[in-house]
C-alpha positions in Angstrom: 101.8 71.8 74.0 102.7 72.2 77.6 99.2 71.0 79.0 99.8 72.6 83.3 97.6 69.7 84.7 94.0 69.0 83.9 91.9 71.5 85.8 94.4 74.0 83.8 93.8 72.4 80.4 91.7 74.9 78.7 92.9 77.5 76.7 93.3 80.8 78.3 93.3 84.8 76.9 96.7 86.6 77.4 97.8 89.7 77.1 101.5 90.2 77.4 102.5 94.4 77.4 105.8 94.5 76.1 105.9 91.5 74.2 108.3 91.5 71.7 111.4 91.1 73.6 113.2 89.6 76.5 111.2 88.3 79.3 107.7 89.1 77.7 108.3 87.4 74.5 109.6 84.1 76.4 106.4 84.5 78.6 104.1 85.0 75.4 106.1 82.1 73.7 105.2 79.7 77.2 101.5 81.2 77.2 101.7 79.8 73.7 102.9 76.3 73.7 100.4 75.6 76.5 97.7 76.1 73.9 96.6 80.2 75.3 95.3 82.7 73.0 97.7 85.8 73.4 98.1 89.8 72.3 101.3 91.7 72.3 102.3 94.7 72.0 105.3 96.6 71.6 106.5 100.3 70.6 108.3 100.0 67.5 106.4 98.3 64.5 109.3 96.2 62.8 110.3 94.9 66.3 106.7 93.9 67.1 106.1 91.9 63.3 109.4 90.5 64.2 108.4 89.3 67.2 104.9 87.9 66.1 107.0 86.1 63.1 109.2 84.6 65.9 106.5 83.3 67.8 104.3 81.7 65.1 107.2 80.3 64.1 108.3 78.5 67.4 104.6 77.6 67.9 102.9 75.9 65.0 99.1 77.1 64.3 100.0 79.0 67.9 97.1 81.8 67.7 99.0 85.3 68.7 98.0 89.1 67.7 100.0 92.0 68.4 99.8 95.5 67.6 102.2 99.2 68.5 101.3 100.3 71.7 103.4 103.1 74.3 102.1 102.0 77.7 102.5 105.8 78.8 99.9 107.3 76.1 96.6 107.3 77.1 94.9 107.2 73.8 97.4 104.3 72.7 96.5 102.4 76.2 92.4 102.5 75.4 93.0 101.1 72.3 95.6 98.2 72.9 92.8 96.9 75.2 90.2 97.3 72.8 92.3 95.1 70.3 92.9 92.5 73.4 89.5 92.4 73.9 88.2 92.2 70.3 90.7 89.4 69.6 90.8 87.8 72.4 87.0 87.7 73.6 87.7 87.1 76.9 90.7 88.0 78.7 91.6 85.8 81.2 95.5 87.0 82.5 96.4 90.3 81.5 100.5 90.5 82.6 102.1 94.5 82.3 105.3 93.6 81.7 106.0 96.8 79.4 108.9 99.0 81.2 112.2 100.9 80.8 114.8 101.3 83.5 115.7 104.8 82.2 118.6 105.6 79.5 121.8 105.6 82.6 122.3 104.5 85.6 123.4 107.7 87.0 122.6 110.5 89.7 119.0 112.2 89.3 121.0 115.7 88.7 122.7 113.8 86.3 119.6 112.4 84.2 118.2 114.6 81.4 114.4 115.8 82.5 113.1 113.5 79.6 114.5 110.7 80.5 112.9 110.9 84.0 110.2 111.5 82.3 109.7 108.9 80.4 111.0 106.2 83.3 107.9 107.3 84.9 105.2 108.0 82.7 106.2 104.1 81.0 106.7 102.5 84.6 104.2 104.0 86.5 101.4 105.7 84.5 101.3 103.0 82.0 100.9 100.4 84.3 97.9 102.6 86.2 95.9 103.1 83.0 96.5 99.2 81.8 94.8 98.4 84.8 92.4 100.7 84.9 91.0 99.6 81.6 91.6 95.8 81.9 89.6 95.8 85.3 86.3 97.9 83.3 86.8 95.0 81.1 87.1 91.6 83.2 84.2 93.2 85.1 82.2 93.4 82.2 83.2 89.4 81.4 81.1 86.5 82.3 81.6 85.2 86.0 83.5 82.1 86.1 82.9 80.1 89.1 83.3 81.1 92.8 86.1 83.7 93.5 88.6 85.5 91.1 88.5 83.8 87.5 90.7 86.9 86.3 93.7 87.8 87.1 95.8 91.2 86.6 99.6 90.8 87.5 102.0 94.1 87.8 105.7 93.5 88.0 106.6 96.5 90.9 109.8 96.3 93.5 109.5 94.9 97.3 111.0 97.0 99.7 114.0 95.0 99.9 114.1 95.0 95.7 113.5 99.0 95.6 117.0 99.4 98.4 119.2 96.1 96.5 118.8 97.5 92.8 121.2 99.5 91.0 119.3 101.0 88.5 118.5 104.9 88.6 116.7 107.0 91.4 113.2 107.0 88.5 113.3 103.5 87.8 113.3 102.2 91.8 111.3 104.6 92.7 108.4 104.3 89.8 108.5 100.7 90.5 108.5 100.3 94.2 105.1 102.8 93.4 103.8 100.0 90.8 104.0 97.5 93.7 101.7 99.9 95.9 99.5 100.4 92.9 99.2 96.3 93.1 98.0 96.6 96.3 95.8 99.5 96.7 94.0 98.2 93.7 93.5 95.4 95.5 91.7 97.4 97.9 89.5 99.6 95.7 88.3 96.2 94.2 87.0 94.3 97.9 85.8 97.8 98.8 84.0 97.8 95.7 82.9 94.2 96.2 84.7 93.3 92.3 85.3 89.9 93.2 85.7 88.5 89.6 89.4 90.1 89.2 92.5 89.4 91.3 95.7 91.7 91.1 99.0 90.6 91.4 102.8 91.0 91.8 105.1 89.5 90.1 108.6 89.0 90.4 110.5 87.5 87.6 113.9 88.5 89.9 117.1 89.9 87.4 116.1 88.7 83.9 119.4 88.9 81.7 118.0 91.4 78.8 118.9 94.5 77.4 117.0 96.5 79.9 119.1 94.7 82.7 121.9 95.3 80.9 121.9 99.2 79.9 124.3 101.1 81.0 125.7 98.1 83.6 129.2 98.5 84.5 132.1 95.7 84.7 131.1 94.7 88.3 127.3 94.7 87.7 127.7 92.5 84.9 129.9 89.8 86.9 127.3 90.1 89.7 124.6 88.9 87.2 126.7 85.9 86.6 125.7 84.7 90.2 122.1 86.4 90.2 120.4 86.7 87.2 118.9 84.3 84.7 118.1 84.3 81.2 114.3 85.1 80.2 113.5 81.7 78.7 114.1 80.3 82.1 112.1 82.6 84.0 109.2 82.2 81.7 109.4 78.5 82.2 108.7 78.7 86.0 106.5 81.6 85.9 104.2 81.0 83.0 102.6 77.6 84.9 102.3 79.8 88.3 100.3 82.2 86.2 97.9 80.1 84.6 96.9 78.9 87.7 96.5 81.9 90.1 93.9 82.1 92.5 92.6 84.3 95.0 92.6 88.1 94.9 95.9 88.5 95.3 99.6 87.3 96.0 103.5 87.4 95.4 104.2 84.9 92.7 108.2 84.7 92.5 110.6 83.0 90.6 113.1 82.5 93.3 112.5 82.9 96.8 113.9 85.9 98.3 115.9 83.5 101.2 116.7 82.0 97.6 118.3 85.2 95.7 120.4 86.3 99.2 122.5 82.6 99.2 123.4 83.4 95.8 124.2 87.0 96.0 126.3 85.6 99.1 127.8 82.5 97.4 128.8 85.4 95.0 131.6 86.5 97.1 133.0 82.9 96.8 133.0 82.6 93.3 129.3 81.1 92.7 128.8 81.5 89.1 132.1 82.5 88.0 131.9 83.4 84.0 128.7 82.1 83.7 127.2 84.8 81.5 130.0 87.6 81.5 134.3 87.4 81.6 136.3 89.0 84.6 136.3 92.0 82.5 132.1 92.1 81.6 132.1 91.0 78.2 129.3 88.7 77.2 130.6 85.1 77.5 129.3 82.7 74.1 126.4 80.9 75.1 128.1 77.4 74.0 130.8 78.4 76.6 129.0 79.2 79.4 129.7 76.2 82.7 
């Protein structure tokens, strides 16, 4: 166990969209070995058993439930949180972490309608709904203690994150709306005096996964070698932050954004040089990696 410090001890309810990969399996996988209860879900049903197989096997007698959930269908939304809430009991983090950033990194006149499409309807919609029903239920939960004792966390772009990415026209856009979704809920909740839920952003910076990685060319990928990090990392620093959130609402980053700029600078100089990629963008082994 990976006990956070002892006003954290107790063992929290997660839910974990997008769970059975990358950056939300290492988060579930953290949520885990600090003792949480935690629900996943996933689209595609061998990749989600897979994933809960994984997971009880890296945490012994670690209690996690998953089920097949797309973020952007309404009927599948209503009852993923049913199933977080009937496992679960009470759900004390809820993290939407599901996403896509699109099938190419290309033009918008050069995307297929159904890929924009689906970029937004995952990215944007899915995220909406999730918090729509996660709030009806942590308002219906018992109150624990003075201010927020649950907390709702949305992974959007900054305005500085929505200009620096590379990814397609839907992806930046549908996320730089997430991150205004974070905050005008926010709102709707003081104006309707819901003080029992907080609603945050959170900003994991470039995780090295497959969604990072789609359709990146040569350069990209040696730019991630200076920039990114791999999701087990990430989850480390962020899980901990997470557990103990407070307030109504904030920024919780991995890296400072003062942080991120020195390295995309130190870049030009070399700064991690074949660290995850070779000149040419190939994948480096992991056991060769400086």
């Amino acid at each position: 166990m990976r006990p956070d410090g002892p006003s954290f001890n107790r063992s929290l309810g997660v839910v974990v969209t997008g769970g059975t990969s990358g950056l939300g399996r290492a988060m579930a996988q953290e949520f885990l070995l600090a003792g949480d209860r935690v629900v996943i879900c996933g689209r595609d049903r061998k990749r989600l058993e897979s994933a809960l197989c994984q997971l009880r096997d890296a945490v012994s007698g670690g209690k996690v439930y998953g089920t097949v959930c797309d973020v952007s269908d309404r009927m599948q939304v209503r009852s993923f949180a049913a199933f977080a809430a009937s496992r679960l009991g009470v759900i004390d983090r809820w993290i939407n972490n599901a996403g896509t950033a699109g099938g190419f990194r290309r033009p918008l006149w050069e995307l297929d309608p159904s890929d924009i499409d689906e970029t937004c309807r995952t990215n944007l919609s899915g995220t909406m709904m999730m918090c729509a029903e996660v709030v009806r239920i942590m308002n219906s939960q018992p109150v624990v203690g003075p201010g927020p004792g649950y907390h709702i966390f949305n992974m959007g772009f900054s305005l500085p994150g929505f200009r620096a990415s590379p990814t397609s026209e839907p992806h930046r856009i549908s996320k730089r709306a997430v991150a205004l979704t974070t905050a005008e809920l926010r709102r709707e909740l003081r104006a309707g005096r819901i003080d029992s839920v907080g609603v945050h952003e959170l900003s994991p910076g470039l995780v090295l996964t497959g969604l990072l990685l789609k359709d990146a060319g040569r350069d990209e990928r040696r730019f991630f070698n200076a920039v990114a990090e791999l999701p087990e990392s990430v989850a480390a620093v962020l899980v901990p932050r997470i557990r103990q959130a407070k307030g109504m609402g904030g920024t919780i980053r991995f890296r400072s954004v003062p942080h991120m700029l020195a390295r995309q600078f130190a870049s030009l100089f070399g700064f991690g040089k074949g660290r995850f990629f070779d000149p040419d963008g190939r994948r480096m082994p992991r056991r060769d990696r400086p």
